[in-house]
C-alpha positions in Angstrom: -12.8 3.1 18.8 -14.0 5.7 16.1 -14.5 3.8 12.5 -11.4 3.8 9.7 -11.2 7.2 7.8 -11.5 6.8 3.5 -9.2 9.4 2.3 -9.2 10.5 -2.1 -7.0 13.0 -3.8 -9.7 14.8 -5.2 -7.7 16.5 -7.9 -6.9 13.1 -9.2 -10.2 11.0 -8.4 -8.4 8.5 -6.1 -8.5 6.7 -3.2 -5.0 7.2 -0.9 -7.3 4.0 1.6 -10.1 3.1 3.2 -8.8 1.7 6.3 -7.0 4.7 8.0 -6.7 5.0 11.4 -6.5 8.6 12.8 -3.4 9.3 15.4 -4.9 12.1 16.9 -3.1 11.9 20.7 0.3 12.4 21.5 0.9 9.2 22.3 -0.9 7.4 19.2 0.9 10.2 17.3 4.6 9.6 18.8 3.9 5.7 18.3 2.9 5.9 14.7 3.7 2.3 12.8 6.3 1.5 15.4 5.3 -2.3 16.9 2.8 -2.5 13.8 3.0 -4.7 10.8 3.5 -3.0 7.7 0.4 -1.9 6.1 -1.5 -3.1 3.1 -2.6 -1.7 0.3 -6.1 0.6 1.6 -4.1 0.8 5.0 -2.7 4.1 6.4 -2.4 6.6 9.4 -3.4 10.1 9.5 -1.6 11.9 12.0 -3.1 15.0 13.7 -2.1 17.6 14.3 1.5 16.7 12.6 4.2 18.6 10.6 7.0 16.7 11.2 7.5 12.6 11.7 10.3 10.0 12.2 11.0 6.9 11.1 13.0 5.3 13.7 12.1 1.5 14.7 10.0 1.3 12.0 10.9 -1.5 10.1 9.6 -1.1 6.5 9.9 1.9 4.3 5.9 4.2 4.2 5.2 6.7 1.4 4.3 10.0 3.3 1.7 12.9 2.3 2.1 16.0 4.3 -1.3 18.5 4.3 -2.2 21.6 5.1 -5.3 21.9 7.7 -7.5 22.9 4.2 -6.3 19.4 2.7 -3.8 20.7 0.3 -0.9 18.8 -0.3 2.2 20.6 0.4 5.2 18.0 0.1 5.2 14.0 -0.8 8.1 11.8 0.2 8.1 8.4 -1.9 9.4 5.0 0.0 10.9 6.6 3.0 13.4 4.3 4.8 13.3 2.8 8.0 15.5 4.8 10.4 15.9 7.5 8.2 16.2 11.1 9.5 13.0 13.1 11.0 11.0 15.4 8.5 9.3 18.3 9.0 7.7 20.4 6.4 6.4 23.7 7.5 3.5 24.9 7.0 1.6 21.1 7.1 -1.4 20.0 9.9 -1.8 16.4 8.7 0.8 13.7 7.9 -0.7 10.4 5.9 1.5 7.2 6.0 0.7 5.1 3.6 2.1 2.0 1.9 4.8 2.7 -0.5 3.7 2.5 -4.1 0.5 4.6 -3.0 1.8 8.1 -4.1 3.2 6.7 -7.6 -0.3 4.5 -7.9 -2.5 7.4 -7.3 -0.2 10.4 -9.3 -0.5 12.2 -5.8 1.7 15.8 -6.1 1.9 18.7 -4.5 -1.0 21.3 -4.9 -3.6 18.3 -4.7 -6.8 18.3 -2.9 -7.4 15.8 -0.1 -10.6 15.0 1.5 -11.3 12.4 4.2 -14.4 10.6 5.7 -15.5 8.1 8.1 -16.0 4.7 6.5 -19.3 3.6 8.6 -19.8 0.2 9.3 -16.4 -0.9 9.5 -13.7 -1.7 12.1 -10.5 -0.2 12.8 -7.8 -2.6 12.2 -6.2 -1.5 15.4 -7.1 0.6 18.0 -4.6 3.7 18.0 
């Protein structure tokens, strides 16, 4: 089990979390937060590779970052809704779900720099 991931917006000199898990299978990808409790504040999932995601079964509503493979963000989508239709933003290699609140809280837009990082010395809160 590989340690949590700490993820800032660079542009903005926040921190998006410091408990993400990486989704980097096809099944930890197609699984996402569905069967998981909603995610505290710090919480998240980095989905790679990724460009597109759905929110079917999940029960509570995620704020969503979509990056390019350089860490740019390229689209944000604020409190998306539980069952609501798949998105897919072209162009994107990461996806980060995220706690709604987390964009607003951390003035993440489009054109931002991300960068990520294993957090040592910590658990995953759930192997993926």
């Amino acid at each position: 089990m590989s340690p949590p991931l700490r993820i800032t917006n660079c542009s903005r000199g926040t921190v998006l979390g410091t408990r993400i898990a990486l989704a980097d299978s096809w099944m930890s990808r197609l699984r996402g937060y569905l069967g998981r409790p909603q995610p505290r504040p710090g919480d998240g999932l980095l989905l790679s590779p990724c460009n597109s995601i759905h929110m079917w079964g999940v029960r509570f509503p995620l704020d969503v970052v979509f990056l390019t493979g350089a860490g740019e963000v390229v689209a944000v989508r604020e409190g998306l809704e539980p069952n609501s239709r798949p998105v897919r933003v072209s162009g994107s290699r990461y996806v980060l779900e995220v706690p709604p609140g987390t964009i607003r809280s951390t003035g993440t837009a489009v054109g931002d720099a991300f960068a990520w990082s294993r957090v040592e010395g910590r658990r995953p809160l759930e192997a993926l």
